[in-house]
C-alpha positions, -999 to +999 in steps of 0.1 A: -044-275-690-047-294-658-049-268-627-051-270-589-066-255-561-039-246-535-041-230-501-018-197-501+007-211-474+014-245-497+023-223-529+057-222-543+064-188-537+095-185-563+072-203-589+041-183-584+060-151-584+081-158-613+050-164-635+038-129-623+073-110-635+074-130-667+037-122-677+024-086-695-004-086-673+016-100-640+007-065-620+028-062-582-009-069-564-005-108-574+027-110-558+024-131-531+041-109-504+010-086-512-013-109-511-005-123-478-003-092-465-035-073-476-058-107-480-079-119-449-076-151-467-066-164-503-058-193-524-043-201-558-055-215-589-024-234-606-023-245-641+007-270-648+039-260-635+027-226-626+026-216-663-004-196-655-020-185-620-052-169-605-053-157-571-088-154-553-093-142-519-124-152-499-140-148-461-169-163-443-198-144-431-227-161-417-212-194-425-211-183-461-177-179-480-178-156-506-153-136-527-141-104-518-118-078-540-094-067-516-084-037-500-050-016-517-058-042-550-070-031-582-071-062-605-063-099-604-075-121-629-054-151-651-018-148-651+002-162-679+001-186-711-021-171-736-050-193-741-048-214-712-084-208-705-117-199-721-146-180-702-164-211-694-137-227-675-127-197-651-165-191-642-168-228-636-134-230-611-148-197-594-178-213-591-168-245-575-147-221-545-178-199-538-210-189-551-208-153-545-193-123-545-166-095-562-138-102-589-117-080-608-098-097-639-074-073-654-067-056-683-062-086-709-088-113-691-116-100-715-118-132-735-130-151-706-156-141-690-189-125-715-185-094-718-227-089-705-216-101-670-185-077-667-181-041-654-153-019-675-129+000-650-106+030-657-073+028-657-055+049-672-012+043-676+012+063-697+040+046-708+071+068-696+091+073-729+111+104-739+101+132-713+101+158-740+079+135-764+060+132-736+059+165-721+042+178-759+008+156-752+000+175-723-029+194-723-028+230-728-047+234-695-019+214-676+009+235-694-009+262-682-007+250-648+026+241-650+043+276-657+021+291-624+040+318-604+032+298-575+048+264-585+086+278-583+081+285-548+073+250-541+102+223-538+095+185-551+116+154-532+113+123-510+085+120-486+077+095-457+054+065-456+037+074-426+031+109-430+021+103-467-004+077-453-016+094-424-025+126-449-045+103-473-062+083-446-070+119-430-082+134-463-103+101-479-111+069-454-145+082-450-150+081-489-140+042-487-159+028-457-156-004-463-116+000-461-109-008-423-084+005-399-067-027-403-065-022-442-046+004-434-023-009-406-017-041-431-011-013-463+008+006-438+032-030-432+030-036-471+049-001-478+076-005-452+081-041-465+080-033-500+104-001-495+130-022-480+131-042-513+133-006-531+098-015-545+079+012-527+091+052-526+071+084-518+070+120-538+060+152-521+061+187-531+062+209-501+061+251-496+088+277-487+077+266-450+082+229-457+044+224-454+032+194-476+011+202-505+007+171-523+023+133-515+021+102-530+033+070-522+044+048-555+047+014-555+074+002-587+082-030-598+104-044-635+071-034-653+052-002-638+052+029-611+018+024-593+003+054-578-008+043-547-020+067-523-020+104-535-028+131-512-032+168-521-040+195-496-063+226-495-032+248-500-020+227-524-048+221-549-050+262-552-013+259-561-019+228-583+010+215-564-004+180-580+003+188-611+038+197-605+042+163-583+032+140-615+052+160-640+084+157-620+077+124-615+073+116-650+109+137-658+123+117-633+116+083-649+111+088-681+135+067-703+137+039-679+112+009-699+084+015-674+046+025-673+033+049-649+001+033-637-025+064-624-046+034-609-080+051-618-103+067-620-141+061-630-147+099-611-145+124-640-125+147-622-098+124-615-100+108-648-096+143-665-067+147-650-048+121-660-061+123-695-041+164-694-006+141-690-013+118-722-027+087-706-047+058-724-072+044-710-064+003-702-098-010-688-097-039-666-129-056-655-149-062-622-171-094-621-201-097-596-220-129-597-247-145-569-255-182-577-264-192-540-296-211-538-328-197-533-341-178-504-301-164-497-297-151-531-326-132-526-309-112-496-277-108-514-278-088-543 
């Protein structure tokens, strides 16, 4: 299939977005609301009449312009027709755009890149069927949890954007160096934007004083709840005020034809606890790749 390069501001925003809600692995990061708010700079790869997509986002350093995986994104990759591409192809239009840098494909770009060049990723999603089906694959340590003395003094509800981003900012920028200020300022713009759509909504449990134990902001489109930005305090992790946060999430949508998307994790303590609420593990793949010329690729491994 025939395919163009397109600068982000000459897409056809109603096309390129109606290929992502139409597609299995058309996640809410490709959108391109998000994209032009969270990417420095980006562009899209078009095949046909939009039948399938590929966003990449790129800077310039030292007169270099290199791909970057962007802050508040977890996976890009091919969007669309099945088969539009084999792993030649992609790795020879990435090519052509840059010689370096940081690409995540999601979870059903496998086939097209080999599989000796790619990094697997935890992610781990449940899909939110019957709460009561649901709620009997828990983990005997979470039911445990669950029926603490502690967690009926504690009240779940609607939280804020900026206090649920100021806690997790607070409690984990200096974990994520590489995220700037400005990340957050633009992820900060993204919420607010994507809440006046009713795409975007935050989850807190708070104590008999109203003092916030955990928060979350979710992110939710026709296809999946994203767990964005989850926050739990001191006080709250001795409650396991998390615990109660996910659960009642989970009663709350259950039924409604969507996946809860944990986002995560490759650190085994996060990962474990998402495994005590039932979720699978879908992979999607990271991609680094240096083919600038010798003495640079040297410097930039």
């Amino acid at each position: 299939m025939e395919f163009r390069q397109i600068p982000s501001q000459e897409i056809d925003k109603n096309k390129w977005d109606a290929c992502v809600r139409t597609h299995a692995n058309g996640l809410i990061y490709a959108t391109t609301s998000y994209l032009n708010t969270m990417a420095e700079n980006w562009m899209g790869i078009v095949f046909g009449d939009y039948e399938a997509i590929m966003p990449i986002a790129w800077k310039i350093k030292y007169g270099i312009q290199y791909c970057y995986s962007i802050p508040f994104i977890q996976q890009l990759g091919l969007i669309g027709k099945e088969g539009t591409l084999n792993h030649s192809d992609i790795k020879d239009i990435i090519l052509s755009i840059t010689k370096y840098g940081d690409y995540n494909f999601n979870f059903l770009n496998s086939h097209i890149i080999h599989n000796d060049e790619l990094k697997l990723c935890n992610n781990y999603i449940l899909p939110l069927d019957d709460y009561h089906i649901i709620h009997q694959n828990y983990s005997s340590d979470l039911l445990s949890n669950l029926k603490k003395r502690e967690l009926k003094k504690i009240l779940y509800g609607d939280g804020d954007i900026n206090k649920a981003l100021d806690i997790f900012y607070s409690l984990y920028h200096n974990r994520t160096p590489h995220v700037t200020k400005n990340d957050y300022e633009n992820f900060r713009r993204l919420c607010h934007s994507l809440r006046s759509t009713g795409n975007a909504f935050v989850k807190q449990v708070v104590n008999s004083k109203s003092e916030i134990l955990a928060i979350a902001i979710f992110f939710h489109d026709e296809k999946r709840i994203y767990n964005m930005a989850n926050s739990t305090t001191d006080a709250g992790r001795k409650t396991g005020a998390n615990h109660l946060l996910f659960d009642e999430l989970i009663h709350e949508y259950a039924g409604k034809n969507l996946i809860l998307d944990f986002e995560g994790s490759d650190i085994a303590g996060i990962k474990s606890f998402y495994e005590k609420f039932g979720a699978i593990n879908q992979p999607y793949f990271k991609w680094h790749f240096n083919k600038l010329p010798w003495p640079l690729r040297m410097f930039k491994r």
